[in-house]
Each structure stands twice: as C-alpha cells, then as structure tokens.
C-alpha atoms as an extended CHARMM CRD file, in Angstrom:
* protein
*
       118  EXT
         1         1  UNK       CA            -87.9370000000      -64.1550000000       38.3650000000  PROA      1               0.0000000000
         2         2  UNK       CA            -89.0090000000      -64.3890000000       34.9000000000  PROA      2               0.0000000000
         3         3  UNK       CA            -86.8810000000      -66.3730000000       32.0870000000  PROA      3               0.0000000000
         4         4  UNK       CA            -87.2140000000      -65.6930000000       27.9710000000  PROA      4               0.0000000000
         5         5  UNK       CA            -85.4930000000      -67.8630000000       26.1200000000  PROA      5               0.0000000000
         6         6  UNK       CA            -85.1800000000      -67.5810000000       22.7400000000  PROA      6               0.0000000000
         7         7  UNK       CA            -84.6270000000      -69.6250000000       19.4090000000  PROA      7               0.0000000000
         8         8  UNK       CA            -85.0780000000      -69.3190000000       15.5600000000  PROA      8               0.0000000000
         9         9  UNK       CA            -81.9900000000      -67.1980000000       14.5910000000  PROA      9               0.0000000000
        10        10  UNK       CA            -79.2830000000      -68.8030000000       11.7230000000  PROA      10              0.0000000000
        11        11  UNK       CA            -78.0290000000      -67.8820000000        8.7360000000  PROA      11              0.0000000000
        12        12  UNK       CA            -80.0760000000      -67.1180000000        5.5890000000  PROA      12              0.0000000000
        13        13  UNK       CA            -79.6610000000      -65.9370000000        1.8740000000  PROA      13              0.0000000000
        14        14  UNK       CA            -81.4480000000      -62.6180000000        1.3180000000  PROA      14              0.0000000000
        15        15  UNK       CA            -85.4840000000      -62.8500000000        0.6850000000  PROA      15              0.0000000000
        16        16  UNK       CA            -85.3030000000      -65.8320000000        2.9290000000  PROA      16              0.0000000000
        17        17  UNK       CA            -87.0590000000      -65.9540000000        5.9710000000  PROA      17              0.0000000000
        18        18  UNK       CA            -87.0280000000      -67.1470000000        9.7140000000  PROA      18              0.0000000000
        19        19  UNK       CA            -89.3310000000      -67.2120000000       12.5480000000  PROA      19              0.0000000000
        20        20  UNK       CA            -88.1570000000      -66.3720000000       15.5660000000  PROA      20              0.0000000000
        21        21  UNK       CA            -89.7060000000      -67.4300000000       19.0870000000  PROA      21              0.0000000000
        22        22  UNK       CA            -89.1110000000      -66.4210000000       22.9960000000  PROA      22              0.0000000000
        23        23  UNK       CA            -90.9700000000      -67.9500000000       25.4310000000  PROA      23              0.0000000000
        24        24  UNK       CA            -91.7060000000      -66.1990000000       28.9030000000  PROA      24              0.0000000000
        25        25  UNK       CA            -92.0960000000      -68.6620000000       32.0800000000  PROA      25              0.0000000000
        26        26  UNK       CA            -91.3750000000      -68.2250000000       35.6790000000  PROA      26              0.0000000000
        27        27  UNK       CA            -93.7630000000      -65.7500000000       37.6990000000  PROA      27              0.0000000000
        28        28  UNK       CA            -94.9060000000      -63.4610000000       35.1660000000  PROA      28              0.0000000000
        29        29  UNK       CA            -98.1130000000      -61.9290000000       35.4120000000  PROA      29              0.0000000000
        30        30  UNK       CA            -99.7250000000      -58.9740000000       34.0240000000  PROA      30              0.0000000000
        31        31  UNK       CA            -98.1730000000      -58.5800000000       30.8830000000  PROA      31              0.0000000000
        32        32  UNK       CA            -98.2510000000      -54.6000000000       29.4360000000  PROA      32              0.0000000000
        33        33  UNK       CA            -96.4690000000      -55.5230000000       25.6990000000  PROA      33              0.0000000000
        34        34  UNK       CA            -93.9070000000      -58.8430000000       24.2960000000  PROA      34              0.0000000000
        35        35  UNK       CA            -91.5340000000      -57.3530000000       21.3590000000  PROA      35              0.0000000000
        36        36  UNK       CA            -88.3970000000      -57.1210000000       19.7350000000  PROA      36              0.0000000000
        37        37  UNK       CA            -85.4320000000      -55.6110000000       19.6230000000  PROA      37              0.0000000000
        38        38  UNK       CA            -82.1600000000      -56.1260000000       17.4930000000  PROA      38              0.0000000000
        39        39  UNK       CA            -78.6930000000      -54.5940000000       17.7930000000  PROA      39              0.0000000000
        40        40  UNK       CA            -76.4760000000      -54.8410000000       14.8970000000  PROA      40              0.0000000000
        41        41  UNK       CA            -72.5190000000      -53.9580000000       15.3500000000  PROA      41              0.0000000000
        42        42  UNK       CA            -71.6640000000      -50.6520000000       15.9160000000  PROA      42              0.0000000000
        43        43  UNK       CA            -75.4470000000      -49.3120000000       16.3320000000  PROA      43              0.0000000000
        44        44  UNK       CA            -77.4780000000      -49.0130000000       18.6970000000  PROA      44              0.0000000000
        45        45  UNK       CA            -80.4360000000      -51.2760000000       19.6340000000  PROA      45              0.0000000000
        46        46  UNK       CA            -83.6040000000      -50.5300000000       18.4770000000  PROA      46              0.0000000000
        47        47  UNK       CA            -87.3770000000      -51.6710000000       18.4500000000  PROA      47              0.0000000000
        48        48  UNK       CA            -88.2570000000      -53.8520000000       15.7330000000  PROA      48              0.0000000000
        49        49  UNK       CA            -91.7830000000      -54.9310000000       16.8260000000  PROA      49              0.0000000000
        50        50  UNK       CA            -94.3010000000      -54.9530000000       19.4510000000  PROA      50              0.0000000000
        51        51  UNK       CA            -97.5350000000      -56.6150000000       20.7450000000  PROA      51              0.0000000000
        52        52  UNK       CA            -99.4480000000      -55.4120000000       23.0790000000  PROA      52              0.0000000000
        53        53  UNK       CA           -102.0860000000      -56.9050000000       25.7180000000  PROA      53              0.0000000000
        54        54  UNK       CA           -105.0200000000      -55.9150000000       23.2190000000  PROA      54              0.0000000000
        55        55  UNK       CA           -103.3340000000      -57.8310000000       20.5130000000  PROA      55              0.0000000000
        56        56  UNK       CA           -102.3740000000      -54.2450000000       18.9390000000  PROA      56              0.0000000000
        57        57  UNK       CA            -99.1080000000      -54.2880000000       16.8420000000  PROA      57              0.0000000000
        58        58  UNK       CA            -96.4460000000      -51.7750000000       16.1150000000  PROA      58              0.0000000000
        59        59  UNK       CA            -93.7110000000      -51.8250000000       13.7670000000  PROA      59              0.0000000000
        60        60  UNK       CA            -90.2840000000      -49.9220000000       12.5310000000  PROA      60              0.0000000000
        61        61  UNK       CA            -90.7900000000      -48.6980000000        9.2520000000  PROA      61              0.0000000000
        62        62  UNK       CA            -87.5880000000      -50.5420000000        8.2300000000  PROA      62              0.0000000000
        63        63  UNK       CA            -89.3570000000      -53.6950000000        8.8090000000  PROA      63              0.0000000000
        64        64  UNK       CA            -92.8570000000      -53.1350000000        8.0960000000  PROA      64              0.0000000000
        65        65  UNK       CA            -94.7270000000      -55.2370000000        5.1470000000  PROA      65              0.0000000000
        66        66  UNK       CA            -92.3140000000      -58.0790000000        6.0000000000  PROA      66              0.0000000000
        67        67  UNK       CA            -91.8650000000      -58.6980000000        9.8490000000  PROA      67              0.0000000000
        68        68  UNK       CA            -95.2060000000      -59.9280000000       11.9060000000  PROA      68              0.0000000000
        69        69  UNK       CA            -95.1860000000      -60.5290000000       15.3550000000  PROA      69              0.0000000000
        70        70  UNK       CA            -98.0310000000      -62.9900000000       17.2490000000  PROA      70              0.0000000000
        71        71  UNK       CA            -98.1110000000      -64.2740000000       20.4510000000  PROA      71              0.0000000000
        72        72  UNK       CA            -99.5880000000      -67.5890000000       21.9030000000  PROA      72              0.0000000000
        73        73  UNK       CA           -101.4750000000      -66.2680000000       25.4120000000  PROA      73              0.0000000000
        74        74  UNK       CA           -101.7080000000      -70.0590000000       26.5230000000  PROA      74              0.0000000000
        75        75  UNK       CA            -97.9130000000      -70.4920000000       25.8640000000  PROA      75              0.0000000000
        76        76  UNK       CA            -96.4440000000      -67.1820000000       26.8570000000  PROA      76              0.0000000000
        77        77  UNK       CA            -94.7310000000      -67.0360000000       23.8670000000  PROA      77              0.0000000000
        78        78  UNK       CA            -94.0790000000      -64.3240000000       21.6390000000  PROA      78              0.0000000000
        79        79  UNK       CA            -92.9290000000      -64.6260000000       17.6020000000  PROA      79              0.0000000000
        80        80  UNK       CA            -91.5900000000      -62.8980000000       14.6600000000  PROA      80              0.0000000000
        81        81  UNK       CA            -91.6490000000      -64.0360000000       11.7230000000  PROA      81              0.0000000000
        82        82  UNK       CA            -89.7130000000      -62.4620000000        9.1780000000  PROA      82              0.0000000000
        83        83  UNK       CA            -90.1730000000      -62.5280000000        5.4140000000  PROA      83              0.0000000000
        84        84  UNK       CA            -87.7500000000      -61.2400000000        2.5290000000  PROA      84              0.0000000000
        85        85  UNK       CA            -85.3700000000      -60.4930000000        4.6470000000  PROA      85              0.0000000000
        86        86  UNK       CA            -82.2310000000      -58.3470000000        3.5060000000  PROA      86              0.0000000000
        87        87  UNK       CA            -78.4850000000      -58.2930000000        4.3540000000  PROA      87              0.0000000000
        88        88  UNK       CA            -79.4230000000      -54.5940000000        7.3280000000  PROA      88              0.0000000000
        89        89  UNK       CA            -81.4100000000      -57.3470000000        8.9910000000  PROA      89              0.0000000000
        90        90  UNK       CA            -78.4870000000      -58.6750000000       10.1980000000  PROA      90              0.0000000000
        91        91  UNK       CA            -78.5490000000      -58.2590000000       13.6610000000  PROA      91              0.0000000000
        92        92  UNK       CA            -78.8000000000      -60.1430000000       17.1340000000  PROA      92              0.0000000000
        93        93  UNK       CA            -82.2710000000      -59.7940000000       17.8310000000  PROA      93              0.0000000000
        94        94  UNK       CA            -83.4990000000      -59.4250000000       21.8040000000  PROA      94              0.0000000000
        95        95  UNK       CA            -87.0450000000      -60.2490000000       23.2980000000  PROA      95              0.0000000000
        96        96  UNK       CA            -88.0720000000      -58.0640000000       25.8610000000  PROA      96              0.0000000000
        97        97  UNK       CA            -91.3140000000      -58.5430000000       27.8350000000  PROA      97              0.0000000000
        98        98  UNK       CA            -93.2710000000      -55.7630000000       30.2150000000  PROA      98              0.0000000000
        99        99  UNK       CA            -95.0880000000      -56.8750000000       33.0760000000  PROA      99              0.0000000000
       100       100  UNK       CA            -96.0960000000      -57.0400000000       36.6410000000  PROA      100             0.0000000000
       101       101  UNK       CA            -97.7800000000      -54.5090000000       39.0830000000  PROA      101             0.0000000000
       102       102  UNK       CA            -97.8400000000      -51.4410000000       37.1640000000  PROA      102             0.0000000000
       103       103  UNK       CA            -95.9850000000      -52.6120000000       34.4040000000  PROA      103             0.0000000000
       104       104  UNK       CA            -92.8380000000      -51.7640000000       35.9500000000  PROA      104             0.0000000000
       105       105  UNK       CA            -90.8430000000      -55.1550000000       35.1920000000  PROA      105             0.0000000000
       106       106  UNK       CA            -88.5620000000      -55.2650000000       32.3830000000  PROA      106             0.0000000000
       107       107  UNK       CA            -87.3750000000      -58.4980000000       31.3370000000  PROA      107             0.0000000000
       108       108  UNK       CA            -85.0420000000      -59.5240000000       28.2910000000  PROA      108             0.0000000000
       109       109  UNK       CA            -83.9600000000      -62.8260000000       26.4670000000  PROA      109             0.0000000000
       110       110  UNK       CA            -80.2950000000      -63.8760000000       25.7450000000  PROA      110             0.0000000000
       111       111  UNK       CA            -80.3410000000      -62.6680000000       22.6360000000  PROA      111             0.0000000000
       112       112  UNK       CA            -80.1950000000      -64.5550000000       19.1940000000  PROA      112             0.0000000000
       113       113  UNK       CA            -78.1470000000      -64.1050000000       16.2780000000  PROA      113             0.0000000000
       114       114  UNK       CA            -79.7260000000      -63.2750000000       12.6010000000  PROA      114             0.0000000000
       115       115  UNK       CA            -77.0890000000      -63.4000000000        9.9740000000  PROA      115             0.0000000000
       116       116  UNK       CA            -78.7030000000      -62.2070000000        5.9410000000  PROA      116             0.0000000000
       117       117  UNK       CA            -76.3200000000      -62.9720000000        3.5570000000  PROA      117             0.0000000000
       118       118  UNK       CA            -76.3140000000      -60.9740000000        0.0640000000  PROA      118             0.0000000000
C-alpha cells in the first residue's frame, strides 16, 4: 500500500503564498501523473494541478499564472506552490497520485487545510 502525506497548508493574508508538499512512499511504482485537488465547503472537489510522468503540467484556469506544481523523482514528492493567493483559494487541498500496472491505482493524501483571508 502506498501512503501520501501531506504538509504546507495554514492560514495566510490574501497575495500571500504557501507551498504545499505530499510525499508518496510505500510500494509505488509506475507512476502515470502526481496532482492536486481541493474541495472547498459546499462544492465539489476539483483538479487544481497536475504533473505528469513526462514532466508535462496542466492547470485550472482559476489557478493558472499563480499555482506551479514540481515534483522531486528521487523523493517521490510532489509540490505546489502557490503565489498571490486569494480568499476562493480557500479550500482543503488533496494529493492524489496514479500508478501501478496500467495505471489503475488511485491513491490520495489526508488532505490539508488552506485558509486565504481577505
């Protein structure tokens, strides 16, 4: 079984910024993409950014300009930084990673909270 566990989330005045991190271990192998998700109350949880194998990024538009996500091979770790953030970036913010034989395995962090104050 594979564990992510995540740190990086707080509290922070709008423009600030944070860098979140989520580190994979355990037997993971074959990794297809590391991203992010968030879910903020009363929506529904959606991609914020992705990385895949080839180092090829994807963001939502709500998000793009500000948010970069990199990933340490060596480490199995996976990060977001996030720049000028704003008070709809409040959210608690989810790592998921895709791997194994086929890319079938589906594997998600605890979860950490990202509070924006106005």
């Amino acid at each position: 079984q594979v564990q992510l566990v995540e740190s990086g989330g707080g509290l922070v005045q709008a423009g600030g910024s944070l860098r979140l991190s989520c580190a994979a271990s355990g037997s993971i192998f074959n990794i297809n993409y590391m991203g992010w998700y968030r879910q903020a109350p009363g929506k529904q949880r959606e991609l914020v950014a992705v990385i895949i194998s080839d180092d090829t990024t994807n963001y939502a538009d709500s998000v793009k300009g500000r948010f970069t996500v990199s990933r340490d091979n060596a480490k199995n770790t996976v990060y977001l930084q996030m720049n000028s953030l704003k008070p709809e970036d409040t959210a608690v913010y989810y790592c998921n990673v895709r791997w194994g034989r086929n890319w079938m395995l589906d594997s998600w962090g605890q979860g950490t909270q990202v509070t924006v104050s106005s």
